[in-house]
C-alpha positions in Angstrom: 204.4 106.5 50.3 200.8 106.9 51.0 197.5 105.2 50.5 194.7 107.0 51.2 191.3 105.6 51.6 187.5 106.9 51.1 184.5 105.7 51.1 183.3 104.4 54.3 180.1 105.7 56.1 177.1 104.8 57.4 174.7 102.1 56.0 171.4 100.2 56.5 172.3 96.5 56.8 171.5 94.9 53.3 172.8 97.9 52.2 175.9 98.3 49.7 179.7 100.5 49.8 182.4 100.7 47.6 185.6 101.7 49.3 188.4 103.2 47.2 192.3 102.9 48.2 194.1 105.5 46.2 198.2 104.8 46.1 201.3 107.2 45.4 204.7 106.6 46.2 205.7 103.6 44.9 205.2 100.9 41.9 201.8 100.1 42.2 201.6 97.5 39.7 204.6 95.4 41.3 202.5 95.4 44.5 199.6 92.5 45.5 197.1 94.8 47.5 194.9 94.0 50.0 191.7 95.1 52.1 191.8 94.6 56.0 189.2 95.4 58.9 189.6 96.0 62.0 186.6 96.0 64.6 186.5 97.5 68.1 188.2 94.9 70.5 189.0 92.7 67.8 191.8 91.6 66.0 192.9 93.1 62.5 191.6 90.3 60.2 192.3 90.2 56.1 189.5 90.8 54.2 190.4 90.6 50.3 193.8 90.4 48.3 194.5 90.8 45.0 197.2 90.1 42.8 199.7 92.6 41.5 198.0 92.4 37.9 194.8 91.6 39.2 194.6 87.9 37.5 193.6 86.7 40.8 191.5 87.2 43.9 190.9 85.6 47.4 188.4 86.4 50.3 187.9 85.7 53.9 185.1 83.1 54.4 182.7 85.5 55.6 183.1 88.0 52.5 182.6 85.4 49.4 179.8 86.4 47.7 178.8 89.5 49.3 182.4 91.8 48.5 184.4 92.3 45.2 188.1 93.3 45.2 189.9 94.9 41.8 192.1 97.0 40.8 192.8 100.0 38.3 196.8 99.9 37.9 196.6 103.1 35.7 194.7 104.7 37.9 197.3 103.2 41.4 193.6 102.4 42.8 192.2 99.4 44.5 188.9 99.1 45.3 186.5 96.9 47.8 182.2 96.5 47.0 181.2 95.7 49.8 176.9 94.4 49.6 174.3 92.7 51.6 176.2 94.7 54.6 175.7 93.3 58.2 175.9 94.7 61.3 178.9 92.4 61.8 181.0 94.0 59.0 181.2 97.2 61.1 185.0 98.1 61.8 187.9 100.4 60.0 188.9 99.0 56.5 191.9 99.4 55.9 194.1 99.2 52.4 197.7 97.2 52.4 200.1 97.2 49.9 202.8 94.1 49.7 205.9 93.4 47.6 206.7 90.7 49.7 209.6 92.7 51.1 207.7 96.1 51.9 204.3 96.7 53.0 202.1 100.2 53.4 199.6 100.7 55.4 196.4 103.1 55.1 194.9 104.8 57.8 191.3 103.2 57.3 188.4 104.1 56.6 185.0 103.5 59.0 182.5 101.6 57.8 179.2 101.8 59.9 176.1 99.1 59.4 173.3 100.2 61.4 169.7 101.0 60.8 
């Protein structure tokens, strides 16, 4: 099983990123994914999920509005545009994958807002 994630870097704030969570090693489809962020000293905290056929979405608070989750389940890829970047979404992103009896983790991805 791996997901692999790409995408991250450095950005002005106001500034836009679309992170990329490529998946192999299991039934993507039958999976809800999810995007997660972790900044330094702080907890892990969910940013975006998405339903295994991508019918439905839900965000953190702080996200609506300014990040998009989907999904490509022919291409096993999840993705996460991220706009109107703050200082305050700088942490790792990382992808999750969840059957509700396994979940994968990626090993993240750095996203950096600073001018």
């Amino acid at each position: 099983v791996q997901l692999v994630e790409s995408g991250g870097g450095l950005v002005q704030p106001g500034g836009s990123l679309r992170l990329s969570c490529v998946a192999s090693g299991f039934t993507f489809s039958s999976y809800a994914m999810s995007w997660y962020r972790q900044a330094p000293g702080k907890e892990r905290e969910l940013v975006a999920t998405i339903t295994s056929a991508g019918r439905s979405t839900r965000y953190a608070d702080s996200m609506k509005g300014r990040f998009a989750i989907s999904r490509d389940n022919d291409k096993n890829t999840v993705y996460l545009q991220m706009n109107s970047l703050k200082h305050e979404d700088t942490a790792v992103y990382y992808c999750n994958a969840d059957s509700g009896w396994w979940r994968y983790w990626g090993q993240g991805t750095q996203v950096t807002v600073s001018s």
